[in-house]
DOKEFI-879670 format. One record per atom (N, C-alpha, C, CB): residue number from 0; atom name; x, y negated, z. Coordinates in pm, whole numbers, padded with zeros to 5 digits, always signed. Atoms other than C-alpha are relative to their C-alpha. Glycine has a CB too. Layout:
N
  num  atome      px      py      pz
  NUM     CA       X       Y       Z
...
This chain:
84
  num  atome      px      py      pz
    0      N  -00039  +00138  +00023
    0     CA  +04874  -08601  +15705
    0      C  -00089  -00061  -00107
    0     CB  +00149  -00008  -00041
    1      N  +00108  +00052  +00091
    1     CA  +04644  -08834  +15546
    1      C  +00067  -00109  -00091
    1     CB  -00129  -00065  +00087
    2      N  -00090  +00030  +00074
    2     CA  +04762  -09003  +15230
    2      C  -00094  -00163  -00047
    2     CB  +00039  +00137  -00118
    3      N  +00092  +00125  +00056
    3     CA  +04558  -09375  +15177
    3      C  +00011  -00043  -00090
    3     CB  -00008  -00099  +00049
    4      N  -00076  +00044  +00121
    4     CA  +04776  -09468  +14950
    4      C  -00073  +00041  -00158
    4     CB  +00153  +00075  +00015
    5      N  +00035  -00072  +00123
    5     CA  +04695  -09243  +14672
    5      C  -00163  -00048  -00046
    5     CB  +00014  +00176  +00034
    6      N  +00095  +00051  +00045
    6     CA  +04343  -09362  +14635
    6      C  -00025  -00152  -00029
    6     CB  -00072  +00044  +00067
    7      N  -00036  +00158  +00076
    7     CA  +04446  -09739  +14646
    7      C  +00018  -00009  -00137
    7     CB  +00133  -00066  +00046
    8      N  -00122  -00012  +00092
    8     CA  +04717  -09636  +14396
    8      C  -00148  +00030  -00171
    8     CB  +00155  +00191  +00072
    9      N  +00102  -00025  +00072
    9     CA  +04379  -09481  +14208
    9      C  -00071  -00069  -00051
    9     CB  -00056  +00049  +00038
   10      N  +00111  +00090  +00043
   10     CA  +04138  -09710  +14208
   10      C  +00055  -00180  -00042
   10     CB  -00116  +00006  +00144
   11      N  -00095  +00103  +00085
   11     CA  +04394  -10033  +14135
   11      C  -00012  +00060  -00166
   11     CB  +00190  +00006  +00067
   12      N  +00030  -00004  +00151
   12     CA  +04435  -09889  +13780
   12      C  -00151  +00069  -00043
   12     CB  +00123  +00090  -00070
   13      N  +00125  -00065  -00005
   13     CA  +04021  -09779  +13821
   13      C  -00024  +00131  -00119
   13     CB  -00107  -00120  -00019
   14      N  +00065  -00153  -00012
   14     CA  +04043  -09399  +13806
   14      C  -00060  +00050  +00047
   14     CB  +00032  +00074  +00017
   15      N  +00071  -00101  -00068
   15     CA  +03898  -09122  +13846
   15      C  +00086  +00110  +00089
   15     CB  -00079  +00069  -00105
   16      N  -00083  -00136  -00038
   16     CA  +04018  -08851  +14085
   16      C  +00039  +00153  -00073
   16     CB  -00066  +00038  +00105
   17      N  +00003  -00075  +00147
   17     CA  +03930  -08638  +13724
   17      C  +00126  -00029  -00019
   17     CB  -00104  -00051  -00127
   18      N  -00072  +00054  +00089
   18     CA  +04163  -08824  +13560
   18      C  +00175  +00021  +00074
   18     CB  -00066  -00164  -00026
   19      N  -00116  -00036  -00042
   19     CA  +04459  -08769  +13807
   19      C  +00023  +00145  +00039
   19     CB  +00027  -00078  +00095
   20      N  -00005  -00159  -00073
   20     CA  +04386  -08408  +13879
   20      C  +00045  +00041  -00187
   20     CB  -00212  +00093  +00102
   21      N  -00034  -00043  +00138
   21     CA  +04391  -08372  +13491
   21      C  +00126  -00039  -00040
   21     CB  -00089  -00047  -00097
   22      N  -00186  +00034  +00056
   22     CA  +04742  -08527  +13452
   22      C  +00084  +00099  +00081
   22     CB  +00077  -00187  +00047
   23      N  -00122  -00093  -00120
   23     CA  +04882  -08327  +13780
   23      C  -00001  +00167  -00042
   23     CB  -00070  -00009  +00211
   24      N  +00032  -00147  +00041
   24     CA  +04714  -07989  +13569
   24      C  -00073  +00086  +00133
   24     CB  +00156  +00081  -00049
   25      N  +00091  -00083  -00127
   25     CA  +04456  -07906  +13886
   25      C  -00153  -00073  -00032
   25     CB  +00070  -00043  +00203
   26      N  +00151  +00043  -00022
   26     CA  +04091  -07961  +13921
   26      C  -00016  -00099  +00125
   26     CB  -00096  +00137  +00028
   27      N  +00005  +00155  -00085
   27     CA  +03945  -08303  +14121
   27      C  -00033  +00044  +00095
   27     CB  -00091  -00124  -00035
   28      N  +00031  -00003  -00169
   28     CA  +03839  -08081  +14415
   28      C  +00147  +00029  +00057
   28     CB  -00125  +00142  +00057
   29      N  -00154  -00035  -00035
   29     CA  +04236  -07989  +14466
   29      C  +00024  -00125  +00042
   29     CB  +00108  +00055  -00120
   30      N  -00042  +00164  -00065
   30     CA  +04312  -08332  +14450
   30      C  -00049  -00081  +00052
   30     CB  +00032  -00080  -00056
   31      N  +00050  +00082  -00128
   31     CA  +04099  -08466  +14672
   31      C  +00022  +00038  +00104
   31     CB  -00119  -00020  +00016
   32      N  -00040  -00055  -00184
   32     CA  +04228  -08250  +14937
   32      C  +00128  -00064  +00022
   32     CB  +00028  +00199  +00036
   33      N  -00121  +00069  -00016
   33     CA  +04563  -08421  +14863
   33      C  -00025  -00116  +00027
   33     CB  +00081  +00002  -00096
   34      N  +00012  +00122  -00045
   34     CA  +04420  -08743  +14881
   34      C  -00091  -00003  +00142
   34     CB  -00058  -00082  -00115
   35      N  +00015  +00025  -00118
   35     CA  +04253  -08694  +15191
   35      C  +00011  +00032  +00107
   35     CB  -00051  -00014  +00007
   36      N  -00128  -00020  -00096
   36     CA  +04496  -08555  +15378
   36      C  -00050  +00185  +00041
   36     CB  +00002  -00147  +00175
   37      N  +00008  -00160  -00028
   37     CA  +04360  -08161  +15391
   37      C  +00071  +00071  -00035
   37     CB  -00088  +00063  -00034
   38      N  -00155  -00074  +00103
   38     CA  +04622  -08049  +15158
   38      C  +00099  -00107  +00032
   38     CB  -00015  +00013  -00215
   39      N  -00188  +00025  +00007
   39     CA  +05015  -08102  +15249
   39      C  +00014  -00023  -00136
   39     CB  +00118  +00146  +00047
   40      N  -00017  +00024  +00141
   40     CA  +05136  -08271  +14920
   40      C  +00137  +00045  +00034
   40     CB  -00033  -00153  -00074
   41      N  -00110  -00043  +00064
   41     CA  +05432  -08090  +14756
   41      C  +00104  -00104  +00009
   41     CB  -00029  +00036  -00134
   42      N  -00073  +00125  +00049
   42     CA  +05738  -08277  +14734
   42      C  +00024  -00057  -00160
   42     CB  +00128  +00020  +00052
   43      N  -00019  +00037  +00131
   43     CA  +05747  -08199  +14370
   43      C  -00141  -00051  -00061
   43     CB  +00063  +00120  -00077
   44      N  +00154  +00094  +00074
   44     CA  +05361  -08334  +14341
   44      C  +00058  -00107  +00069
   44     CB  -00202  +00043  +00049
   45      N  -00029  +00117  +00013
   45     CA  +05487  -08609  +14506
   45      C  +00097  -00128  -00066
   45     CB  +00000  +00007  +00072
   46      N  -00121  +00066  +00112
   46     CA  +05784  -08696  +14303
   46      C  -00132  -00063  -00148
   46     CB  +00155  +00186  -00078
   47      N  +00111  +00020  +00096
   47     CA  +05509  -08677  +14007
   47      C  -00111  -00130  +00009
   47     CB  -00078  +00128  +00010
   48      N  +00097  +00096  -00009
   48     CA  +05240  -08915  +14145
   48      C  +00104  -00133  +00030
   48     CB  -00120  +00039  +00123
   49      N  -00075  +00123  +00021
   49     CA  +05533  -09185  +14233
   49      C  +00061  -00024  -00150
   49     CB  +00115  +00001  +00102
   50      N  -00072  +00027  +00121
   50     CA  +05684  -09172  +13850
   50      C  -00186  -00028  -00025
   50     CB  +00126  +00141  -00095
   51      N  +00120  +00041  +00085
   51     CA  +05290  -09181  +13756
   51      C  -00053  -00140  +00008
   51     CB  -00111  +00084  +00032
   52      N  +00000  +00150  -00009
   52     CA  +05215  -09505  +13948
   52      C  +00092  -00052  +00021
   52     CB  -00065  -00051  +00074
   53      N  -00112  +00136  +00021
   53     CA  +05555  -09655  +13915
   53      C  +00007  -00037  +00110
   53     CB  -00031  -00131  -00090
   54      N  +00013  +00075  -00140
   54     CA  +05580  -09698  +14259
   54      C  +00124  +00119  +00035
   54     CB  -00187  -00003  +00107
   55      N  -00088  -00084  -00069
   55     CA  +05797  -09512  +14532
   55      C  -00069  +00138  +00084
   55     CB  +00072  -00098  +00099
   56      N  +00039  -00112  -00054
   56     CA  +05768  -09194  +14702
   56      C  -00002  -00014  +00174
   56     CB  +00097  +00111  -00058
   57      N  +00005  +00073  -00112
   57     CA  +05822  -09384  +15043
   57      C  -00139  -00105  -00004
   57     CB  +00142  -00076  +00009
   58      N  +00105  +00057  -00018
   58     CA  +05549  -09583  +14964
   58      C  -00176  +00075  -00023
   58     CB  +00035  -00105  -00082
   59      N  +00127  -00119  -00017
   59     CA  +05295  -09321  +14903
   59      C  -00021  +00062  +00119
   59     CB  +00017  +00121  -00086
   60      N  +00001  -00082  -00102
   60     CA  +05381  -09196  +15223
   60      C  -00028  -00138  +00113
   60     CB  +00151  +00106  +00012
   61      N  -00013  +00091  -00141
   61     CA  +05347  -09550  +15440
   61      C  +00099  -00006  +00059
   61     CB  -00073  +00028  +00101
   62      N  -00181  +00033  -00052
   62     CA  +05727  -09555  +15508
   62      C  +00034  -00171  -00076
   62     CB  +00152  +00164  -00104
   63      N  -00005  +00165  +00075
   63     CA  +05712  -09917  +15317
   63      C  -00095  -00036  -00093
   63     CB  +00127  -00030  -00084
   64      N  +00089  +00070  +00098
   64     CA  +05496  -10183  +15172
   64      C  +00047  -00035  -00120
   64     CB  -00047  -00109  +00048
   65      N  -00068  +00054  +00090
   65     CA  +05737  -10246  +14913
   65      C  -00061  +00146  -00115
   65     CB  +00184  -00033  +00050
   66      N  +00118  -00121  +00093
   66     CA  +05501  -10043  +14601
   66      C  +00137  -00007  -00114
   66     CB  -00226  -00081  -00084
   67      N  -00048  -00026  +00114
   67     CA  +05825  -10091  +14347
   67      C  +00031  +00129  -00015
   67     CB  +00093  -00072  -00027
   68      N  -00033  -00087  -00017
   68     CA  +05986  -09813  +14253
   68      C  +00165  -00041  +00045
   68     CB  -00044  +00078  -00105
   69      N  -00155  +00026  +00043
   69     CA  +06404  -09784  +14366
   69      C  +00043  +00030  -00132
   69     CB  +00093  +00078  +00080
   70      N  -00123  -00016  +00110
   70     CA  +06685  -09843  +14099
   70      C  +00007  +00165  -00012
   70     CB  +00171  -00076  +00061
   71      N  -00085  -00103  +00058
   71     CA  +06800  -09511  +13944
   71      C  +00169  -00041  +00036
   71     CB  -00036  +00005  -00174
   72      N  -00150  +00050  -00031
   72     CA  +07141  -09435  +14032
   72      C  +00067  +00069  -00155
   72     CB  +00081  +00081  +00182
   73      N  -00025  -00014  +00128
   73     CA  +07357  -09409  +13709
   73      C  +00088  +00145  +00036
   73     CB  +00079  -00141  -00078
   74      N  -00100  -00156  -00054
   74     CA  +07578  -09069  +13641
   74      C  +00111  -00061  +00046
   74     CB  +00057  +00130  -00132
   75      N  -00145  +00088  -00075
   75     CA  +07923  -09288  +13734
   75      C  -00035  -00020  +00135
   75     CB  +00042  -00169  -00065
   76      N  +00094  +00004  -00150
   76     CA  +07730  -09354  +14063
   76      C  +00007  +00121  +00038
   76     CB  -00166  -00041  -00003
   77      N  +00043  -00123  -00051
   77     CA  +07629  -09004  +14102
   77      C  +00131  +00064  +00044
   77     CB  -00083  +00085  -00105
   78      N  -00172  -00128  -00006
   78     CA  +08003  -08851  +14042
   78      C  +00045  -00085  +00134
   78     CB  +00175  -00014  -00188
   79      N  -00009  +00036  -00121
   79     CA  +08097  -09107  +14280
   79      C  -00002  +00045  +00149
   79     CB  -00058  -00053  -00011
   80      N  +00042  -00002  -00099
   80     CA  +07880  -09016  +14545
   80      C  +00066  +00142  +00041
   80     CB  -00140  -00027  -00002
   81      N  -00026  -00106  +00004
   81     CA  +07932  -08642  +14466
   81      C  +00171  +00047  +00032
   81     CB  -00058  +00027  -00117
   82      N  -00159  +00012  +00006
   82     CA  +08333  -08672  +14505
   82      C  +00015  -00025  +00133
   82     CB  +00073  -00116  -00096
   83      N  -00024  +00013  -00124
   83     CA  +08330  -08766  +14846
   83      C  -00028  +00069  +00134
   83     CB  -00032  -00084  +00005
């Protein structure tokens, strides 16, 4: 699966693929296999790169154009949900 996103997401705040391989703790040839779709991204690297650009984890993936991130659900919310 090829990920387009992630190099938009890159070059909007004009990085380097250095510079995000060095925050994720891998070298820039790793993460270029994630960004161009040779490497399956993790769900927990992808959780990571949506909190990094403030965006969603649906939108890294092309499931929506909408780049915010969702609301947090609060713990009263959570017990909620969890109770039912």
């Amino acid at each position: 699966m090829q990920y387009p996103r992630l190099k938009d997401l890159r070059e909007d705040l004009d990085l380097r693929q250095t510079d995000v391989a060095k925050f994720l703790g891998m070298n820039q040839q790793q993460y270029s296999r994630y960004e161009t779709g040779k490497q399956t991204i993790t769900t927990e690297l992808l959780v990571k790169l949506a909190s990094y650009y403030h965006s969603s984890t649906d939108y890294i993936l092309g499931l929506t154009d909408v780049r915010k991130p969702y609301p947090k659900i609060s713990n009263m919310k959570k017990e909620k949900i969890s109770s039912r």
